[in-house]
DSSP file (Angstrom, degrees, kcal/mol; ACC not computed):
  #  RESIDUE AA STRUCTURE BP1 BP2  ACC     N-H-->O    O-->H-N    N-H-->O    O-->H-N    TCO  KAPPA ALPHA  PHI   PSI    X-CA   Y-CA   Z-CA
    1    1 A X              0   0    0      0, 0.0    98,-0.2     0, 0.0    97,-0.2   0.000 360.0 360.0 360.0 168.4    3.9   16.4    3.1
    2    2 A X        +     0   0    0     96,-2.8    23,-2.3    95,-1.2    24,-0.3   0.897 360.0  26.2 -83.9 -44.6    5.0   15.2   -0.3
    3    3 A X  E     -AB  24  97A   0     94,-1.0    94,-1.2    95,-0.2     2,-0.3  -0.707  60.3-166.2-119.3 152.7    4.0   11.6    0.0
    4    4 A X  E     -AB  23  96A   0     19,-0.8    19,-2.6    -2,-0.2     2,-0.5  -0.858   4.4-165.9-135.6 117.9    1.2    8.8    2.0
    5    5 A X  E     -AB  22  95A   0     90,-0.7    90,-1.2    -2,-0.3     2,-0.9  -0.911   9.6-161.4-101.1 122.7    0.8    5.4    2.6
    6    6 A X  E     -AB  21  94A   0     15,-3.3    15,-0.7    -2,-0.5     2,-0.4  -0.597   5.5-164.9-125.2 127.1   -1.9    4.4    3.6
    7    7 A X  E     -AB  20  93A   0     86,-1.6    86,-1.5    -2,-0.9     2,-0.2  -0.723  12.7-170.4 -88.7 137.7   -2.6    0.8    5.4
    8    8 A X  E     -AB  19  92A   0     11,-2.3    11,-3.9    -2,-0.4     2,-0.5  -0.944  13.7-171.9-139.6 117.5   -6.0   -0.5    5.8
    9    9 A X  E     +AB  18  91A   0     82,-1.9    82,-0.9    -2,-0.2     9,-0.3  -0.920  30.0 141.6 -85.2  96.3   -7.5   -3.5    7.8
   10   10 A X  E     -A   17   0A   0      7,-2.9     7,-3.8    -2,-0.5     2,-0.4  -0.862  46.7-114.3-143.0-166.4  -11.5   -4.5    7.2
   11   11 A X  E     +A   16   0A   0      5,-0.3     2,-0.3    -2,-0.2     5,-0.2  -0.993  44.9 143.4-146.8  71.6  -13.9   -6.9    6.9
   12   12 A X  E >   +A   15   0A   0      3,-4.1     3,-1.4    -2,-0.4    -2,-0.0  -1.000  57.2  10.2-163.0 164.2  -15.9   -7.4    3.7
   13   13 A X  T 3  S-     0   0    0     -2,-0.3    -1,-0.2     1,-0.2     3,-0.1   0.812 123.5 -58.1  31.4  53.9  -17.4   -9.8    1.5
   14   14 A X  T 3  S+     0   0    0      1,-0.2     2,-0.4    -3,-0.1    -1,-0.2   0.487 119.2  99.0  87.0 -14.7  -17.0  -12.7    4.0
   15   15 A X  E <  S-A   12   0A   0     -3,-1.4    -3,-4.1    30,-0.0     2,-0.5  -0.949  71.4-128.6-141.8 155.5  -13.6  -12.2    4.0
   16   16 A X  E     +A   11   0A   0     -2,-0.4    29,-1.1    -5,-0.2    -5,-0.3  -0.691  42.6 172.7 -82.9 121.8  -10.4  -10.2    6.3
   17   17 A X  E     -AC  10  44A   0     -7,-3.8    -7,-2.9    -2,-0.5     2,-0.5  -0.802  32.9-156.7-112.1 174.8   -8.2   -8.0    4.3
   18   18 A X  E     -AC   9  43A   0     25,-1.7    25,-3.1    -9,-0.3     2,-0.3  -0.976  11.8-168.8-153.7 138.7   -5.3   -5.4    4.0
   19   19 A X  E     -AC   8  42A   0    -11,-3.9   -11,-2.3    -2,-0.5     2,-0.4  -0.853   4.8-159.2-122.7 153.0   -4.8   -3.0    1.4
   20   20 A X  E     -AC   7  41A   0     21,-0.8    21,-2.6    -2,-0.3     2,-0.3  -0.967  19.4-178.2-131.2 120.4   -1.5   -0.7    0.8
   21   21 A X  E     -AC   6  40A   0    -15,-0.7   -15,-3.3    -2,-0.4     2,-0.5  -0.889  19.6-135.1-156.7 134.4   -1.9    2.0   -1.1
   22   22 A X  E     +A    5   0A   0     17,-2.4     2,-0.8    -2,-0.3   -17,-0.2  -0.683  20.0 169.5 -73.4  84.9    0.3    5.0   -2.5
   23   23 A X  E     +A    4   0A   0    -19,-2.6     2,-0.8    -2,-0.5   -19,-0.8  -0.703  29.8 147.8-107.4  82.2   -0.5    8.5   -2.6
   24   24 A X  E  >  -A    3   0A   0     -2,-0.8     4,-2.1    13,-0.4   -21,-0.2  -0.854  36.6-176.2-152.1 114.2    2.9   10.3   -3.7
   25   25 A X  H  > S+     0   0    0    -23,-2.3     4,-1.2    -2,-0.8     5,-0.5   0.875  88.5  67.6 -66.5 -18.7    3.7   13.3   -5.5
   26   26 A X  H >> S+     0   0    0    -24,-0.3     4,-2.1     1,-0.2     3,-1.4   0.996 105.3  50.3 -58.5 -44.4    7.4   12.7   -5.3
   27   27 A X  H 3> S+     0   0    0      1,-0.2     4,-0.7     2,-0.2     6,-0.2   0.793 111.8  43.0 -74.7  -9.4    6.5    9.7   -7.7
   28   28 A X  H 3<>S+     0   0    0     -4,-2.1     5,-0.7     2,-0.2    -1,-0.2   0.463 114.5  46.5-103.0  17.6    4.6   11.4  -10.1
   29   29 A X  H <<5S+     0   0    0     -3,-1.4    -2,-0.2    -4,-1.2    -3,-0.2   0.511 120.1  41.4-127.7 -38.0    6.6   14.3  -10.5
   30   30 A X  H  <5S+     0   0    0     -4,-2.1    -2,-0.2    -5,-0.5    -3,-0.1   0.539 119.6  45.4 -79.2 -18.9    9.9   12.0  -10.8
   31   31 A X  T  <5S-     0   0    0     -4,-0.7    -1,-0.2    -5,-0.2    -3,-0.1   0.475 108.5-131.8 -98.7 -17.1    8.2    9.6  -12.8
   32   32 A X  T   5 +     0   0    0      1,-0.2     2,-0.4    -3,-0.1    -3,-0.2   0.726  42.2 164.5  44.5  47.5    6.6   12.2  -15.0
   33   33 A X      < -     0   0    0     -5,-0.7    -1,-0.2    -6,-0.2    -2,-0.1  -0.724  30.3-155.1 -92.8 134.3    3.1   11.1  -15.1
   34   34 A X  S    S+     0   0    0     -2,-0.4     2,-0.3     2,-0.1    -1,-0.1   0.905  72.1  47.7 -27.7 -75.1    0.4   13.0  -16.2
   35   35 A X  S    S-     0   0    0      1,-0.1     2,-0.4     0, 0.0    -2,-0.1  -0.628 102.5 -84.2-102.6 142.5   -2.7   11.8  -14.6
   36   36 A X        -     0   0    0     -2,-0.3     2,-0.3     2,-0.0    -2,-0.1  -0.556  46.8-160.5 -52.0  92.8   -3.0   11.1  -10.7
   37   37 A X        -     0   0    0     -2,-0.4   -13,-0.4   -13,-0.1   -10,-0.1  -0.845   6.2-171.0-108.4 120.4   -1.4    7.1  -10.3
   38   38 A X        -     0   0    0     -2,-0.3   -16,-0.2   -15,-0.1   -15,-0.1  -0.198  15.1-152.0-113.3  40.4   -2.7    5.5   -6.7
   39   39 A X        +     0   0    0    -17,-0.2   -17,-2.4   -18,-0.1     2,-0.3   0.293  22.5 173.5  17.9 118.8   -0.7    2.4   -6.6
   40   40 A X  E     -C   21   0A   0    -19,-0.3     2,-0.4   -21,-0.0   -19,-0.2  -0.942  24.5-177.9-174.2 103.6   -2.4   -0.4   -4.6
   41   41 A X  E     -C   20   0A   0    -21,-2.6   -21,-0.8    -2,-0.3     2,-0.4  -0.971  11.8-163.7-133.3 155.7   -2.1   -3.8   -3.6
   42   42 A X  E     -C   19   0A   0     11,-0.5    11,-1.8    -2,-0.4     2,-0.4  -0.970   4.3-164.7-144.2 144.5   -4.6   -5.6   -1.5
   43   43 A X  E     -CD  18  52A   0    -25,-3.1   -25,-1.7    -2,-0.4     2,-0.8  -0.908  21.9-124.5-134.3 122.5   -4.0   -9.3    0.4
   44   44 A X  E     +CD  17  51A   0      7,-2.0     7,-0.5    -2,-0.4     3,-0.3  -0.775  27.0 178.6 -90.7 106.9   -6.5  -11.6    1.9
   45   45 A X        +     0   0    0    -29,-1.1   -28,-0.2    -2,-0.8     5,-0.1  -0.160  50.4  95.7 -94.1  16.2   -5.8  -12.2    5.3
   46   46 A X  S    S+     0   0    0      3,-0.1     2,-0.2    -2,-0.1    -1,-0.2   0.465  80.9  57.4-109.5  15.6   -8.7  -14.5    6.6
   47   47 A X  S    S-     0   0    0     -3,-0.3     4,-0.1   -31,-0.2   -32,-0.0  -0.793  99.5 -95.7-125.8 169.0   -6.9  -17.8    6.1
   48   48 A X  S    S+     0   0    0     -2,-0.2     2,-0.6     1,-0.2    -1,-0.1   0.868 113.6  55.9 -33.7 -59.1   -3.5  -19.1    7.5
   49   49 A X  S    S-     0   0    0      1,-0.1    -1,-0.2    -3,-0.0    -3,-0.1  -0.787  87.7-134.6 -74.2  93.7   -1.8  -18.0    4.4
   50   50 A X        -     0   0    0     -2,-0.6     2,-0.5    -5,-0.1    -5,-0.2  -0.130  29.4-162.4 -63.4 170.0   -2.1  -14.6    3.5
   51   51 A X  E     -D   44   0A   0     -7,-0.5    -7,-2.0    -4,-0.1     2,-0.3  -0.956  22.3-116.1-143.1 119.0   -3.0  -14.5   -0.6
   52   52 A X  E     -D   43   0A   0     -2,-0.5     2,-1.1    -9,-0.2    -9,-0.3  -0.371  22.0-135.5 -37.7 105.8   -2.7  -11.6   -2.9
   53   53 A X        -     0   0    0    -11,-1.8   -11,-0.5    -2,-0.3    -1,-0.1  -0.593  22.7-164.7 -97.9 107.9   -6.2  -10.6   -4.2
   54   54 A X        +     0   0    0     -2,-1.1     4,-0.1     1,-0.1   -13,-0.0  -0.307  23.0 162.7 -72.1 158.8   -5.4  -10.0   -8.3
   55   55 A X  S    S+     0   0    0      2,-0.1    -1,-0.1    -2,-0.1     3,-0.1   0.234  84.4  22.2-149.9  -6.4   -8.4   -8.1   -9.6
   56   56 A X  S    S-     0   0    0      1,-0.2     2,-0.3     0, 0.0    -2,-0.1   0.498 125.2 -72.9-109.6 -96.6   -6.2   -7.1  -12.8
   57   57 A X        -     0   0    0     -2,-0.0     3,-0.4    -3,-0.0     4,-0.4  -0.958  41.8 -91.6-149.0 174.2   -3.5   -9.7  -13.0
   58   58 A X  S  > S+     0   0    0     -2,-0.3     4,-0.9     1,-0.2    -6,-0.0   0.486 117.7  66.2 -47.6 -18.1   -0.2  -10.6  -11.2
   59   59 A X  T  4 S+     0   0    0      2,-0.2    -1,-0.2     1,-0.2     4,-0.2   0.944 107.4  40.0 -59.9 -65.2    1.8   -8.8  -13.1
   60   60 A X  T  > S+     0   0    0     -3,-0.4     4,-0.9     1,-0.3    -2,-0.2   0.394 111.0  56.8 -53.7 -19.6    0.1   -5.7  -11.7
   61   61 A X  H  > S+     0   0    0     -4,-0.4     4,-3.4     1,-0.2     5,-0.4   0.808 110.7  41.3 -71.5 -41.7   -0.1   -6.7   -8.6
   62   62 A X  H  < S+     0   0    0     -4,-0.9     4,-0.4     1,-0.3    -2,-0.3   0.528 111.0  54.2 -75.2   3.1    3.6   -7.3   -8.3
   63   63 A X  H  > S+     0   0    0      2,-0.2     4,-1.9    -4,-0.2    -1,-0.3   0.580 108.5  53.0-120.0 -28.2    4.6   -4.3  -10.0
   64   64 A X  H  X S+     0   0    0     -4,-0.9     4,-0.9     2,-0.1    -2,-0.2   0.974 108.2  50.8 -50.0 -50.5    2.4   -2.3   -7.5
   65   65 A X  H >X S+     0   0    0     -4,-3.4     4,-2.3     2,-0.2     3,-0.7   0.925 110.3  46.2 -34.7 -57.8    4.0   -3.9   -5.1
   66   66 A X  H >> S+     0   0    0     -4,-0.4     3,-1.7    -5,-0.4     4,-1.3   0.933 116.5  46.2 -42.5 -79.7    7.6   -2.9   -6.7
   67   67 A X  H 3X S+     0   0    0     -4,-1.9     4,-0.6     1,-0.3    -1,-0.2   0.410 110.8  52.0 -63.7 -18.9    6.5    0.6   -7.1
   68   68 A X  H <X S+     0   0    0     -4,-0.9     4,-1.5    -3,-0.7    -1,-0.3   0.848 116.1  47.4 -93.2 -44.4    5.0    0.4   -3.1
   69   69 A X  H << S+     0   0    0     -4,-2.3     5,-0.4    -3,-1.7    -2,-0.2   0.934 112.4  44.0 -65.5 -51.7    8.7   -0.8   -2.2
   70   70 A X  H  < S+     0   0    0     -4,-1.3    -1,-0.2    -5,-0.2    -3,-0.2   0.910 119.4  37.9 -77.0 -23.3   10.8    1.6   -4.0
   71   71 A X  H  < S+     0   0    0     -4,-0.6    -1,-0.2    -5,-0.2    -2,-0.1   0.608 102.7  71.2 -91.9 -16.4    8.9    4.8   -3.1
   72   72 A X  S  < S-     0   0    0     -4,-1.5     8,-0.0     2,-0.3    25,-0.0  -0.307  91.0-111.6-101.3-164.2    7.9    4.3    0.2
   73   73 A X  S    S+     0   0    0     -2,-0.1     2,-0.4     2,-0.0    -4,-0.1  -0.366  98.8  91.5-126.5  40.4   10.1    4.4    3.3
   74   74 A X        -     0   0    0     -5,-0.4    -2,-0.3    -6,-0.3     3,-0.1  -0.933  56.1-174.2-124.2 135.9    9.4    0.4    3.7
   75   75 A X        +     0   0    0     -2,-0.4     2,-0.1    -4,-0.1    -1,-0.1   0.556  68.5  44.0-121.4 -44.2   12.6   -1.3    1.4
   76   76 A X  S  > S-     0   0    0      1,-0.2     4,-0.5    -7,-0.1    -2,-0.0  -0.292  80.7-124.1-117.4-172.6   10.8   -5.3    1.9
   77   77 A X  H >> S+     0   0    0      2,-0.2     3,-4.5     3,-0.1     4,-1.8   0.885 120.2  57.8 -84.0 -70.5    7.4   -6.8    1.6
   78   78 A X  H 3> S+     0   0    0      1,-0.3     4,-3.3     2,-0.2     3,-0.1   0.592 104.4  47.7 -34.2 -61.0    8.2   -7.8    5.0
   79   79 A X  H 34 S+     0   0    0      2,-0.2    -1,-0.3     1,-0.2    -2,-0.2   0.708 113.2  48.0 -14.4 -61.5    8.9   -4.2    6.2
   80   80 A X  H X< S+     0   0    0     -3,-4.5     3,-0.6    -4,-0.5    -1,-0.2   0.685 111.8  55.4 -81.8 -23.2    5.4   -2.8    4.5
   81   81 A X  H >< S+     0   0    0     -4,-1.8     3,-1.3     1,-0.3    -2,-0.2   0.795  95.8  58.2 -85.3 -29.6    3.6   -5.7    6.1
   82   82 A X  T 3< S+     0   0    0     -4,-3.3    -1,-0.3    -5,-0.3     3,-0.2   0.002  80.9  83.0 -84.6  36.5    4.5   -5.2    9.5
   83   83 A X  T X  S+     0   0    0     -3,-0.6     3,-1.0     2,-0.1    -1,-0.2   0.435  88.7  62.2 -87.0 -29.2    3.0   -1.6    9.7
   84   84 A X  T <  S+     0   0    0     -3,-1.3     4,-0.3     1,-0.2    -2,-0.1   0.217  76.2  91.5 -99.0  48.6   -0.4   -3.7   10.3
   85   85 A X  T 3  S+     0   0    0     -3,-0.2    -1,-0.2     1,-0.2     3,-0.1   0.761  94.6  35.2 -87.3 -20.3    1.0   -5.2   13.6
   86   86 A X  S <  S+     0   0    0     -3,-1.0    -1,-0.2     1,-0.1    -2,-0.1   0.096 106.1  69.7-113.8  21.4   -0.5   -2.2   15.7
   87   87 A X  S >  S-     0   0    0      4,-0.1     3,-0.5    -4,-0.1    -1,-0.1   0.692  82.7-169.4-100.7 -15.1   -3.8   -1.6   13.6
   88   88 A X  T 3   -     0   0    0     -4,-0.3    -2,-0.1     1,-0.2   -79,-0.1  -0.156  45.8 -16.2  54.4-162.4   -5.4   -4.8   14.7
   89   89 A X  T 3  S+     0   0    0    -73,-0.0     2,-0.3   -78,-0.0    -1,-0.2   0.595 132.9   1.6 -56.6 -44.0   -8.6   -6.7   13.4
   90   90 A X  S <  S+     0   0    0     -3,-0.5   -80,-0.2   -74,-0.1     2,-0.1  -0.817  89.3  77.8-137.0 158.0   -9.8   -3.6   11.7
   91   91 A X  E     -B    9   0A   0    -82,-0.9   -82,-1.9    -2,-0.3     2,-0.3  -0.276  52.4 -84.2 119.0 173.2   -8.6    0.3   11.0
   92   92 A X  E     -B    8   0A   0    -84,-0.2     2,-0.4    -2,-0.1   -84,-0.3  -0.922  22.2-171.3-112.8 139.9   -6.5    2.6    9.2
   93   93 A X  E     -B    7   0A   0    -86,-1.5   -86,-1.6    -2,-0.3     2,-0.6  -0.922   4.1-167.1-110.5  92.1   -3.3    3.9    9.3
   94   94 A X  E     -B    6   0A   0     -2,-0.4     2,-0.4   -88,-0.2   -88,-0.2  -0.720   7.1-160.2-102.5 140.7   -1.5    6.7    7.4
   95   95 A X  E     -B    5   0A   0    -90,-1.2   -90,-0.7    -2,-0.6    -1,-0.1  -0.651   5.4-159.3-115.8  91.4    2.0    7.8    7.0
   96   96 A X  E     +B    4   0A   0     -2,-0.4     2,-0.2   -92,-0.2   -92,-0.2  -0.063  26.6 175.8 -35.0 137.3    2.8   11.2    6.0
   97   97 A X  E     +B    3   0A   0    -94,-1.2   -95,-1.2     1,-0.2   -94,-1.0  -0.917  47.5  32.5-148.9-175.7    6.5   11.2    4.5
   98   98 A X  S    S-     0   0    0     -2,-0.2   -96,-2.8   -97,-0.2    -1,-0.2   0.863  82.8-140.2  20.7  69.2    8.7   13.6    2.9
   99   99 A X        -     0   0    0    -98,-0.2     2,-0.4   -97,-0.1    -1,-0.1  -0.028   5.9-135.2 -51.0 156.7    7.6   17.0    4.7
  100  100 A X        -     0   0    0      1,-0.0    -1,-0.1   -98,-0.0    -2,-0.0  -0.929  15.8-150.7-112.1 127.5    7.4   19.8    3.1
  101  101 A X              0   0    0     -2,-0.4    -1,-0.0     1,-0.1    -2,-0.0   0.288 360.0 360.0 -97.8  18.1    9.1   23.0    5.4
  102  102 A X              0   0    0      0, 0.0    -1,-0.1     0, 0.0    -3,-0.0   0.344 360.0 360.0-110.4 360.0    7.3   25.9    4.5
């Protein structure tokens, strides 16, 4: 396939998270980048409230996010966030998208 997204649950530094992250040629060939762009936004989950965990700034988080909306087959936050209703406390999840047929 052309495209992945890949959901991740764990358990590290004291605290629960989930990361989304973007593997997709369709966008880097449509987008016309050069260099290999993995798109990536990652939420800390161990409190009521999940909370975006910036490690650049917000901007960047929210405009991974944009770029995680428009490219994958998820339209809402809501939509990309409920893929980790069946992964549970921990695990991974990938979704292969836009096959390739030969």
């Amino acid at each position: 396939g052309a495209d992945a997204i890949v959901f991740s649950r764990s358990f590290r530094g004291g605290k629960f998270t989930q990361s989304v992250g973007l593997l997709s040629y369709t966008f880097l060939r449509i987008t016309g980048q050069d260099e290999v762009i993995v798109p990536m936004i990652d939420i800390d989950i161990s409190n009521e409230r999940p909370q975006p965990i910036i490690y650049g700034s917000s901007e960047d988080w929210a405009t991974n996010l944009e770029i995680l909306l428009k490219w994958s087959p998820f339209s809402t936050e809501d939509g990309l966030l409920q893929q980790f209703e069946d992964i549970g406390r921990h695990g991974t999840k990938v979704i292969i998208y836009n096959l390739w047929l030969n």
